[in-house]
C-alpha positions as CSV (number, residue, x, y, z in Angstrom):
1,X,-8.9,-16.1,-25.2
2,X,-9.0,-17.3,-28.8
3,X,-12.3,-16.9,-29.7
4,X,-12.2,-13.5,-30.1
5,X,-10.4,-14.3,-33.7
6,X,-12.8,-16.8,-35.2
7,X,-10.0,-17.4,-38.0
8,X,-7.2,-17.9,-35.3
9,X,-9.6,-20.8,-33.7
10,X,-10.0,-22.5,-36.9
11,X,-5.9,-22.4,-37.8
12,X,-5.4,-23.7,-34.4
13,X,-8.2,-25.9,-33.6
14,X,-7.2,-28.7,-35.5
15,X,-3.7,-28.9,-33.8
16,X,-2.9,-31.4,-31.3
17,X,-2.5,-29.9,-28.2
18,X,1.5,-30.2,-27.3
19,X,2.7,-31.7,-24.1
20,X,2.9,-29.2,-21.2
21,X,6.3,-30.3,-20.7
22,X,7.1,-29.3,-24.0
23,X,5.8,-26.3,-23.8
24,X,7.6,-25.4,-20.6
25,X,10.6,-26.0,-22.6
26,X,10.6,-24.2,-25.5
27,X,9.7,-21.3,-23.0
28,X,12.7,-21.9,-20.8
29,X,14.5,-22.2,-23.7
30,X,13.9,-18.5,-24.6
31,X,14.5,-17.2,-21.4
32,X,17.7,-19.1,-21.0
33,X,18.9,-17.2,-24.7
34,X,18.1,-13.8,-23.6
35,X,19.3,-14.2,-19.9
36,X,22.6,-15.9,-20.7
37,X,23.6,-13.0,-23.1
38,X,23.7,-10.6,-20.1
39,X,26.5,-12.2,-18.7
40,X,28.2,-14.3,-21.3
41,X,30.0,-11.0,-22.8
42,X,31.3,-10.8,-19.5
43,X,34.2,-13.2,-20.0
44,X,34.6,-11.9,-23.3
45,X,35.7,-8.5,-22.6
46,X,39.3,-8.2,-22.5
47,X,39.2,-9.9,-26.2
48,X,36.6,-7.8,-27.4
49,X,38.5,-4.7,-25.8
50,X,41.6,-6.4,-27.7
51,X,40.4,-6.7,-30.8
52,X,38.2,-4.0,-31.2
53,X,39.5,-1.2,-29.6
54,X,37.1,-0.5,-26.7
55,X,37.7,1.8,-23.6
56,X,37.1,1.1,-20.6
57,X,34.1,3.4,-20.6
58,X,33.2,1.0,-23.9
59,X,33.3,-2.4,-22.1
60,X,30.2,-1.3,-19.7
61,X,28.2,-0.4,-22.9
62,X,28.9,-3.8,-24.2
63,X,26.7,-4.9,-21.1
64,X,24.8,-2.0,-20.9
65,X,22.8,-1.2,-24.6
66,X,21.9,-4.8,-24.3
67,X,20.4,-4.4,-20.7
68,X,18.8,-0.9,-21.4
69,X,17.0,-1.9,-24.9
70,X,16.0,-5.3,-22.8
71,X,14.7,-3.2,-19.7
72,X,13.1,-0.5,-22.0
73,X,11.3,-2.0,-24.7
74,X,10.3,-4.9,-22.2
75,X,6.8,-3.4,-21.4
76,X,5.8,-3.0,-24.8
77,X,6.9,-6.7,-26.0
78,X,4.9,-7.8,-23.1
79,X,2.0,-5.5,-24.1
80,X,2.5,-6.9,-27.9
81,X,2.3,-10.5,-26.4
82,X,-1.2,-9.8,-24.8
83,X,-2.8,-8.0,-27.8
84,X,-1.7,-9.4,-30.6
85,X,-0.7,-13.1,-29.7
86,X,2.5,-14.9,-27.3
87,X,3.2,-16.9,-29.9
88,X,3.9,-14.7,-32.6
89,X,6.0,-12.1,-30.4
90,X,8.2,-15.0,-29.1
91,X,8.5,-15.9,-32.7
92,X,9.2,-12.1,-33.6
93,X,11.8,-11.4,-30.8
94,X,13.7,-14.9,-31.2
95,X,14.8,-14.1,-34.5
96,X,15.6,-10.3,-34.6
97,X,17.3,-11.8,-31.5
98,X,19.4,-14.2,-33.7
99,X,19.8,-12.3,-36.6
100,X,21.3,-9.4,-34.2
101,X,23.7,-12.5,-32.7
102,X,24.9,-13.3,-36.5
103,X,25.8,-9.4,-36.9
104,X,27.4,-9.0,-33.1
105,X,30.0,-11.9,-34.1
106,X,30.6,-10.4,-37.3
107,X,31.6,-7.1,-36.1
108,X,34.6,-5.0,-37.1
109,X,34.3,-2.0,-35.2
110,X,33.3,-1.3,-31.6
111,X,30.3,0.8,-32.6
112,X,28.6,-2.5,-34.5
113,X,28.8,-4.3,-32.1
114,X,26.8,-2.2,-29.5
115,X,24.6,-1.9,-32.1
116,X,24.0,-5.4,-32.5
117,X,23.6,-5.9,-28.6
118,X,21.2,-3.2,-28.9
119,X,19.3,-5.1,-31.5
120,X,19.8,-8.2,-29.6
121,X,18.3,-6.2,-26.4
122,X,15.2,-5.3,-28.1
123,X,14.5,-8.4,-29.6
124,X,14.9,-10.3,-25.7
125,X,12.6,-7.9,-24.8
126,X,10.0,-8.6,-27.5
127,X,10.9,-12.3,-26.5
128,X,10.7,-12.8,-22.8
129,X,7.9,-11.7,-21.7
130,X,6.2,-14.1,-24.1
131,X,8.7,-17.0,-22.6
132,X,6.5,-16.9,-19.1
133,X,2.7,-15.8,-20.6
134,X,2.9,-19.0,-22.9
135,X,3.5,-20.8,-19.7
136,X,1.7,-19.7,-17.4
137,X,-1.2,-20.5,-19.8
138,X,0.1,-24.0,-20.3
139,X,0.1,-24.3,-16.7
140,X,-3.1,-24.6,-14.2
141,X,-2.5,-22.3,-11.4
142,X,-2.0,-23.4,-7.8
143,X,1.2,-25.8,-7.0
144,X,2.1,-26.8,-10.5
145,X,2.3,-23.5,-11.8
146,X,4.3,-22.9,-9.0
147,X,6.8,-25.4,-10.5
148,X,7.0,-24.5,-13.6
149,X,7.3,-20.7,-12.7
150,X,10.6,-21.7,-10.7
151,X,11.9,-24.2,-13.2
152,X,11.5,-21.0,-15.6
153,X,12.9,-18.2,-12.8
154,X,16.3,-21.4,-12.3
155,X,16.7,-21.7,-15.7
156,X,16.9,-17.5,-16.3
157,X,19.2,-17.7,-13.2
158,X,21.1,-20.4,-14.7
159,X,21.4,-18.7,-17.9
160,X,23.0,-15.6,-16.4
161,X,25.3,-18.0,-14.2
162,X,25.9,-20.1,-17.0
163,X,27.0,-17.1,-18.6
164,X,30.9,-17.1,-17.8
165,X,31.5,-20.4,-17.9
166,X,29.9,-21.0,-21.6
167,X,31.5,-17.7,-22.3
168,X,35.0,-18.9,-21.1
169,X,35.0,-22.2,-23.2
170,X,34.2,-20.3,-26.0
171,X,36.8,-17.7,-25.8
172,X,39.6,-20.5,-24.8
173,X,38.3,-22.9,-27.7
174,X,37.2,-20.5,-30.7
175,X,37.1,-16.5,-30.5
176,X,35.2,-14.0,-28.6
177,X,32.8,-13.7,-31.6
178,X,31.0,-17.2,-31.1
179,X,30.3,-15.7,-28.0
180,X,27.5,-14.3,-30.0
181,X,27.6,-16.2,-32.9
182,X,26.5,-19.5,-30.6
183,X,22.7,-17.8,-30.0
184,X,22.4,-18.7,-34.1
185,X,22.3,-22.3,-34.6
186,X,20.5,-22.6,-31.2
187,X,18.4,-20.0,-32.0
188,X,17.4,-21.1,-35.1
189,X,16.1,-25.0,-33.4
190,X,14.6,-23.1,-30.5
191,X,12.5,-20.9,-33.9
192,X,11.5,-24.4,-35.5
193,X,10.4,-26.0,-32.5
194,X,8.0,-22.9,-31.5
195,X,6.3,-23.0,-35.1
196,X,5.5,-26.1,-34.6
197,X,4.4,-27.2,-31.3
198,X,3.3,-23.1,-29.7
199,X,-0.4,-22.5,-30.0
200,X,-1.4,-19.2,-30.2
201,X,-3.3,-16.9,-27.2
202,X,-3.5,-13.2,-26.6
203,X,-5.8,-11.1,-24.1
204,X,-7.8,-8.4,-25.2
205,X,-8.8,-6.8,-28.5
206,X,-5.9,-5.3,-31.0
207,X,-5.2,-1.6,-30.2
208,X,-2.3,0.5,-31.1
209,X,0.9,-0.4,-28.9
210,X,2.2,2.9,-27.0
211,X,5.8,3.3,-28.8
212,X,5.8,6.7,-27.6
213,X,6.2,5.5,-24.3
214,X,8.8,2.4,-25.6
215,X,10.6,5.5,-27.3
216,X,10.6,7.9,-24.1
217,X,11.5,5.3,-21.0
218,X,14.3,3.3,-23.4
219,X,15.6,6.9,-24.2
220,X,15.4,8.2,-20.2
221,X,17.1,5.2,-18.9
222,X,20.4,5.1,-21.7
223,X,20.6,8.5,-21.1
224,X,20.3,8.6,-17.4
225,X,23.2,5.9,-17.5
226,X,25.6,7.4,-19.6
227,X,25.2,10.3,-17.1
228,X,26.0,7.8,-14.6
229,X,29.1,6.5,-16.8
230,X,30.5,10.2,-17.1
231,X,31.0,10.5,-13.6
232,X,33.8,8.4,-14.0
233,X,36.3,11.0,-15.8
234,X,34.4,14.1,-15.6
235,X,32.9,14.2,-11.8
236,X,29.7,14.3,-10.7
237,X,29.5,18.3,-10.8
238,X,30.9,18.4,-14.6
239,X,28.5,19.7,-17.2
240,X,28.9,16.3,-19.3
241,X,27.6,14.8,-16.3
242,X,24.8,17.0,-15.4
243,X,23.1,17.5,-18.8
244,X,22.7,13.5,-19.4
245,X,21.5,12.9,-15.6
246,X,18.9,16.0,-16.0
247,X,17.7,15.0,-19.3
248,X,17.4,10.9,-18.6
249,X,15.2,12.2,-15.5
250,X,13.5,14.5,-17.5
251,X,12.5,11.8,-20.2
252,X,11.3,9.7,-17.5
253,X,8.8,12.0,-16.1
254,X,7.8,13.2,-20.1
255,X,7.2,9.1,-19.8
256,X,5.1,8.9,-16.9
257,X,3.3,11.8,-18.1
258,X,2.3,10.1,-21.1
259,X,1.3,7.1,-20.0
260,X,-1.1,8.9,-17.4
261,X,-2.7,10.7,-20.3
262,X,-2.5,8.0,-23.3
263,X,-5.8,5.9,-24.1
264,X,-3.5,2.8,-24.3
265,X,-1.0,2.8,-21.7
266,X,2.2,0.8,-22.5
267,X,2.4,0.8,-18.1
268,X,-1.5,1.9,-17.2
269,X,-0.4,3.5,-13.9
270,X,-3.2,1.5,-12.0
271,X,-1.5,-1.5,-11.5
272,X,1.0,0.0,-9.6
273,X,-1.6,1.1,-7.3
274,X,-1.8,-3.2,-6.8
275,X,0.7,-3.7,-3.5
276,X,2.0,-6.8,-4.8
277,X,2.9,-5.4,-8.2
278,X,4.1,-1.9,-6.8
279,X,6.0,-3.7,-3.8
280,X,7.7,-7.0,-5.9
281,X,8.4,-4.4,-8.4
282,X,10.6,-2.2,-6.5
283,X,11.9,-5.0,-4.8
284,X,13.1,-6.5,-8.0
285,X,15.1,-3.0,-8.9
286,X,16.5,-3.1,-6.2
287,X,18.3,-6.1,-5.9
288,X,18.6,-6.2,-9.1
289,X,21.1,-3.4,-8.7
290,X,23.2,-5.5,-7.0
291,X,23.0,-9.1,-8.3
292,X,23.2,-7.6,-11.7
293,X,26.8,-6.2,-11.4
294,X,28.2,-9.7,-9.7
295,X,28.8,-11.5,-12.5
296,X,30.4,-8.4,-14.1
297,X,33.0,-8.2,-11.3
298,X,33.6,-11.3,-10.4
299,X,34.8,-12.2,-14.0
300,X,37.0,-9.0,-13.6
301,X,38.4,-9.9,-10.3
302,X,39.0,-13.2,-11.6
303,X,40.8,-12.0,-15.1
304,X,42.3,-8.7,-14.3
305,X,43.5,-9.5,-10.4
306,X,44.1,-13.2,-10.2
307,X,45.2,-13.7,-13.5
308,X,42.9,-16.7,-14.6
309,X,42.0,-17.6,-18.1
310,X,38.2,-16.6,-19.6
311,X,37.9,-20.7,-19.0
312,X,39.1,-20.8,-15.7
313,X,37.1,-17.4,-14.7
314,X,34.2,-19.5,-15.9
315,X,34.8,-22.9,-14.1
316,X,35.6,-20.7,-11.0
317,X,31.9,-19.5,-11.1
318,X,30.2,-23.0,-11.8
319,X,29.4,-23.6,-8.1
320,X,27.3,-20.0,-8.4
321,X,25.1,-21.3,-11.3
322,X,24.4,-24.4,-9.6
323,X,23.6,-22.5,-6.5
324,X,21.3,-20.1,-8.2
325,X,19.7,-22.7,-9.8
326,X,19.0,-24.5,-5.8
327,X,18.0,-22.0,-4.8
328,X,15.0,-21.2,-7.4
329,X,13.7,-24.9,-7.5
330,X,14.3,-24.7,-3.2
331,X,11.9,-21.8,-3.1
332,X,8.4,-23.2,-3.9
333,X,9.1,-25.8,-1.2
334,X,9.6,-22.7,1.2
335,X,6.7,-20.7,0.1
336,X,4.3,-22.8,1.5
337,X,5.8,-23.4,5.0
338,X,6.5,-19.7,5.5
339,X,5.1,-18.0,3.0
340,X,6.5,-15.8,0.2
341,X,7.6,-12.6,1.7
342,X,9.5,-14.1,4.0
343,X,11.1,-16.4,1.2
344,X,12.1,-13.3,-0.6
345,X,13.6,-11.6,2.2
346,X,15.7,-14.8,3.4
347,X,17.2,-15.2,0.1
348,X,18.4,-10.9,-0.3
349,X,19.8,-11.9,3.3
350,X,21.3,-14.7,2.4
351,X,22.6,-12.6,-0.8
352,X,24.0,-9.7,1.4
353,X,25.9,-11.9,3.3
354,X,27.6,-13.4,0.4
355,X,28.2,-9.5,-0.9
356,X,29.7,-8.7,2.3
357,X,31.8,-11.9,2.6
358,X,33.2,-11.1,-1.5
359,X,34.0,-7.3,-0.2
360,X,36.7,-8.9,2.0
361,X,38.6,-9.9,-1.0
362,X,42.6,-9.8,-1.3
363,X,44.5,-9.1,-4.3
364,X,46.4,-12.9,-3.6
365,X,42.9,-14.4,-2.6
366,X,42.6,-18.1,-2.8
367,X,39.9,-19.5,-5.0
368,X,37.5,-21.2,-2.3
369,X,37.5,-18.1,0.6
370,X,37.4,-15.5,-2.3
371,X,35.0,-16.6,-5.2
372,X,33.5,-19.7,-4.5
373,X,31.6,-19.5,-0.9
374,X,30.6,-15.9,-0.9
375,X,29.5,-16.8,-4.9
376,X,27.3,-19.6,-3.9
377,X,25.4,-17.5,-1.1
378,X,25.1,-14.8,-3.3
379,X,23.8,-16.9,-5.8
380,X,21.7,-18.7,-3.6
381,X,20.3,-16.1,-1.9
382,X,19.4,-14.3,-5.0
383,X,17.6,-17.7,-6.4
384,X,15.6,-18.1,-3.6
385,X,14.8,-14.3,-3.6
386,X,13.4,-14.2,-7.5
387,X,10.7,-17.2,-7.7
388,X,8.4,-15.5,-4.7
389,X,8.6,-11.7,-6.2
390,X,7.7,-13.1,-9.3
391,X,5.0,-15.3,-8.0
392,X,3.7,-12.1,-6.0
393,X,3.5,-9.7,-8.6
394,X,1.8,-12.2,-11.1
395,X,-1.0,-13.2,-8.8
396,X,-1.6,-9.7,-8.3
397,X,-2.6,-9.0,-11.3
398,X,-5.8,-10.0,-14.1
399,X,-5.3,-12.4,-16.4
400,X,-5.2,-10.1,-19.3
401,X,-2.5,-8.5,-17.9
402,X,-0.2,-11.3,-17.4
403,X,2.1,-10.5,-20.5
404,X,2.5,-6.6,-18.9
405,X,2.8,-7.9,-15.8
406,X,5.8,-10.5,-16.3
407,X,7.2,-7.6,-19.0
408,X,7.5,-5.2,-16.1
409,X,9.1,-7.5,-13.4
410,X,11.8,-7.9,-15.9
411,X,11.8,-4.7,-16.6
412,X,12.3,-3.7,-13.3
413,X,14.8,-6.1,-12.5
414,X,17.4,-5.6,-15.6
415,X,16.5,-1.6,-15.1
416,X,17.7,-1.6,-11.8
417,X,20.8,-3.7,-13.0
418,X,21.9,-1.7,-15.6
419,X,21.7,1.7,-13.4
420,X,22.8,0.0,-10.7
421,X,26.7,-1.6,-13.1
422,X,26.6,2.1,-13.9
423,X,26.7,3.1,-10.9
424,X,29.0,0.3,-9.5
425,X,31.6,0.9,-12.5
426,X,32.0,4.3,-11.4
427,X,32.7,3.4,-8.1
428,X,34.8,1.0,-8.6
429,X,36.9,3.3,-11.2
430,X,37.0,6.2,-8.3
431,X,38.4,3.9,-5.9
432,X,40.8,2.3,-8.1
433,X,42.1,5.6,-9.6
434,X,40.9,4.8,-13.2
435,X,43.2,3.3,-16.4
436,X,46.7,1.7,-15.4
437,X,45.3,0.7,-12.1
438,X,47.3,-2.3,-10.7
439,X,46.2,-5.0,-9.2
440,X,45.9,-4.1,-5.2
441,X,43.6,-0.5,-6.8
442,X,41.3,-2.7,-8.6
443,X,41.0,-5.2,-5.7
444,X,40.5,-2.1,-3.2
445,X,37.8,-0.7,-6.0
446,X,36.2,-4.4,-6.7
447,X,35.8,-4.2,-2.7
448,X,33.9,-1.5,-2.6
449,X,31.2,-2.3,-5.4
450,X,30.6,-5.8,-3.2
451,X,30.3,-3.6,0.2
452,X,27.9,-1.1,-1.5
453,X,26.0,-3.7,-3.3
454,X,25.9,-5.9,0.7
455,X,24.5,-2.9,2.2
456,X,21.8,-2.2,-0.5
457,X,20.4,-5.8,-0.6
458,X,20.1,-5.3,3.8
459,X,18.2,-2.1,3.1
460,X,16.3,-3.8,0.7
461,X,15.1,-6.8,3.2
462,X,13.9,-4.4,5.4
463,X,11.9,-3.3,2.4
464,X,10.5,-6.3,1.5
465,X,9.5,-7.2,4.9
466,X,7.8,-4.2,5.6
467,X,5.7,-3.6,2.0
468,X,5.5,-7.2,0.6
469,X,2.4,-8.3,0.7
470,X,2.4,-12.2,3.1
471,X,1.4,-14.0,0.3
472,X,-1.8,-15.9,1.2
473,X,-2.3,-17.2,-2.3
474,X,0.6,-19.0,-2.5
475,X,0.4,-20.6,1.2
476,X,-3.7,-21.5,0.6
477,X,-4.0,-22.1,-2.7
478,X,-6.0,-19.6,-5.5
479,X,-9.2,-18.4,-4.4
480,X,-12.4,-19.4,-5.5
């Protein structure tokens, strides 16, 4: 891939080529940044809401304008990676990623700090898809890559499960600002260690990067969500409601448009023509839409209901990182006995019957029958389920692709979870009956979310099972 830039083979040439391992790490590492700060506000919330005057309404956009700017602007950091080099996009998005951190935990007002998640979402999305290019060039394919793909899919899991629990000690031991203001200093020895031990790669010649199409699908799903959010106090028949829902859609379809008709696709429409892109990548919305919104709730259930502490709502969901994180170094050791597909659709099983165990919860629940088995099978079931789509949709795909392709899995997955808290948060609020709820309306509206999300990960198994391809590859090896 490098020899296309004569003058990037000289700079690099002379470089000792780092240890895999190494590499591997400095990848997870960047996953593991932009992951955890999904969840890690999640803890956070009632002390942001304090000090900052948020609504209700505001707390989901602390969540959301992080998860939308990550989901939109995903493809085209993963387009950036191929064309104009992994190595400097992961070095591009880490720091607008940390600089965004330093002006989150400064904030004064609510409206800076969704901005800085904003910022924060668009560098993650400049950043991650980079974080599994870089290694799965580092990485032969066949079993090893297989490996380091999980290690990288348990560490993102862990991230986001690690989430309440770094979030809670945080909150109990400082303030809700170094919830954000952590992601510097670590940020910053994540940065030196990539200058010095990433070599550079990209696929394909320079060409101009669709923003257009960044601009249109970033714009089509904030909008479309925020018409989701108003359904919550103006009703799903309400003009305020209408107008955002018909105009998100709307900017999708300009979207798709464009990217049928633009010399340089930001998502060239072909690949989703591929059955294991097009299938793992529907696959990955959809129970994305679910898993997303767990960590969300729970640390709500655990706060607002219960009445723990952000440190104990964080301890309480230890046993769910650590299952996420067996369950994505348990799937490679599946794959091979009984193949991929079937992998992925155990795990959303496994998920749904943690989501359907949770949706049995009591507003007096005790801490192991109401967070800590039904978290751990969701959690487990949703680690098992990520490593095989991922490893489907990659080995569908050319090589020169890889950045796009790894962009858009992501893509698809925090797309699906952002709609899909949008959508949970207004149910939830209907059942409950909105601001002042008590307890018991909150626990009857918490219930709810975990039922719907139970029966959309079923109906998603049946999806997978039917569409996904077997996956051969990963069962005989790569193909000559």
């Amino acid at each position: 891939m490098l020899e296309a830039s004569g003058t990037t083979t000289a700079r690099i040439s002379p470089r000792r080529t780092p240890p895999t391992w190494l590499v591997v790490a400095l990848a997870c590492a960047g996953q593991f940044l932009v992951v955890l700060d999904v969840s890690v506000v999640n803890v956070a919330l009632p002390s942001m809401r304090a000090d900052l005057g948020l609504s209700a309404q505001g707390l989901q956009w602390v969540v959301n304008a992080y998860a939308i700017a990550f989901a939109g602007f995903m493809l085209l950091g993963g387009r950036a990676g191929d064309l104009y080099g992994r190595k400097r996009m992961f070095l591009v998005g880490l720091g607008l990623f940390t600089l965004a951190s330093l002006g989150g935990g400064l904030a004064q007002e609510g409206w800076q700090l969704l901005a800085a998640r904003a910022v924060q979402g668009l560098g993650a999305a400049v950043l991650a898809p980079s974080t599994l290019t870089i290694l799965t060039a580092a990485v032969p394919e066949g079993a090893a890559r297989a490996r380091a793909i999980a290690t990288w899919t348990a560490v993102g899991a862990g991230g986001g499960a690690a989430g309440g629990l770094v979030g809670g000690v945080l909150v109990d031991g400082l303030s809700w600002r170094w919830v954000l203001l952590i992601n510097v200093p670590v940020g910053a020895v994540v940065l030196a260690g990539a200058v010095l031990w990433l070599t550079e790669s990209r696929a394909g010649e320079r060409r101009r990067l669709d923003l257009p199409g960044a601009l249109l699908v970033t714009a089509g799903l904030a909008t479309l969500a925020y018409g989701i959010s108003q359904t919550e106090s103006e009703g799903w028949a309400a003009t305020a409601t209408l107008v955002p829902l018909f105009a998100g859609l709307a900017l999708l379809a300009l979207f798709l448009l464009v990217e049928a008709r633009t010399a340089a696709p930001l998502m060239p429409l072909g690949l989703l023509r591929l059955r294991s892109v097009a299938s793992a990548n529907v696959a990955m919305l959809v129970s994305g839409s679910s898993m997303f919104a767990m960590w969300f709730f729970m640390t709500l259930y655990a706060q607002n209901v219960l009445g723990y502490s952000p440190l104990e709502a964080g301890l309480a969901l230890v046993p769910s990182s650590l299952a996420v994180v067996l369950g994505s170094k348990a799937a490679p050791r599946f794959m091979p006995v009984i193949g991929a597909r079937n992998v992925a659709v155990l795990g959303t099983l496994v998920a749904a019957v943690g989501f359907g165990w949770q949706s049995t919860m009591t507003a007096d629940g005790g801490y192991v029958t109401a967070i800590m088995i039904p978290g751990v099978l969701m959690m487990l079931g949703a680690g098992l389920a990520a490593t095989p789509l991922a490893s489907l949709a990659i080995s569908g795909a050319a090589a020169g692709d890889a950045g796009l392709v790894s962009g858009l899995i992501n893509t698809s997955r925090t797309m699906g979870g952002s709609l899909g808290l949008a959508v949970m948060s207004t149910i939830a609020a209907a059942r409950a009956g909105g601001e002042g709820a008590g307890p018991e309306e909150l626990t009857d509206g918490y219930a709810l979310v975990f039922r719907t999300a139970a029966a959309v990960l079923v109906a998603g198994a049946v999806l997978m099972r039917v569409w996904l391809p077997a996956g051969e590859r990963t069962k005989r090896g790569p193909r000559g």
